[in-house]
N, C-alpha and C positions, 0 to 999 in steps of 0.2 A: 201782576207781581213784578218788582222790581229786582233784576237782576246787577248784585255786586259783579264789578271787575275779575275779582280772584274764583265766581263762582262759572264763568263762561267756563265752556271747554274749546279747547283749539281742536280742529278737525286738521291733521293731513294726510296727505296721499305719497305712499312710498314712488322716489325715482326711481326704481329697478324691478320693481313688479306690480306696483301702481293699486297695491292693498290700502285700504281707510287704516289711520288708525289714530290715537289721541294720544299725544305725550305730555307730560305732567307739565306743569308750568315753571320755567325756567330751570330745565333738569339740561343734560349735555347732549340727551335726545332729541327735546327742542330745537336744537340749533342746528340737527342734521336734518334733512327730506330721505332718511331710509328709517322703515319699520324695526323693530327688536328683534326679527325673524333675520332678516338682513342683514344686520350688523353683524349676529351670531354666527352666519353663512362668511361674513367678510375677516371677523376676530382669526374666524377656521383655517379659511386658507393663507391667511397672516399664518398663523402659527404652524402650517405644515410647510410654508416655503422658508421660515426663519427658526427655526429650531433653539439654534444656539440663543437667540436674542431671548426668547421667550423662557429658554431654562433660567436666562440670567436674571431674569424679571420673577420667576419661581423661587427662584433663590433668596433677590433680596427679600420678598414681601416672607419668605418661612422664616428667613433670622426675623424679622421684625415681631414675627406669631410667636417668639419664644416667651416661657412664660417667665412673670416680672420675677415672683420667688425662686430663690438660687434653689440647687438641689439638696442643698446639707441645709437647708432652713425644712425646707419638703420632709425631709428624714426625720427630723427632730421634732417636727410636731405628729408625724407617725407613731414615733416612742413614744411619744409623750400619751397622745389616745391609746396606746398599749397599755401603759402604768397605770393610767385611771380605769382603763375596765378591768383592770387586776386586782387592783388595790381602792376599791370604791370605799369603805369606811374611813380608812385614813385621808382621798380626796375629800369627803363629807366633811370632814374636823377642818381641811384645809380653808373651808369654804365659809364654815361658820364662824373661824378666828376670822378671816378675812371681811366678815360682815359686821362684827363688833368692831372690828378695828376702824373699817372706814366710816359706822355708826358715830362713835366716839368723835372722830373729829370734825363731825356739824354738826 
């Protein structure tokens, strides 16, 4: 059986505890010689000796998680699902004018 390029697996051995492990092919992993276990252990004590640096990194990445819909767009379509499980027969009428009307013009 002929084995493609992309189907090998890379074998390596971590430098700091000398565990097997296999990292994805051309991930950022790759390019280091420490395991996932390690790095986690190396992230850790980054972030208990830098504090200030890593709320700062907290911070940008939560403004960026904001969500894209403003909050009075958020509200308005709240009401909006208020009025229609309120008022379902007049929605129904809305629905069906809405269906001839766009019928009609193809």
């Amino acid at each position: 059986m002929q084995k493609f390029y992309k189907d090998i697996k890379k074998i390596k051995w971590c430098r700091l505890c000398g565990k097997e492990w296999r990292p994805r092919r051309y991930s950022w992993q790759d390019k280091r010689c420490i395991c996932p276990a390690c790095v986690y252990l190396e992230i850790k004590t980054w972030r208990k000796k830098n504090p200030e640096k890593w709320n700062d990194i907290m911070r940008r990445y939560k403004k960026k998680a904001r969500p894209k819909r403003l909050p009075w767009v958020i509200n308005a379509y709240e009401a909006n699902k208020k009025w229609v499980s309120e008022h379902r027969e007049r929605r129904r009428e809305i629905d069906r004018d809405s269906y001839y009307r766009r019928k009609k013009k193809h």
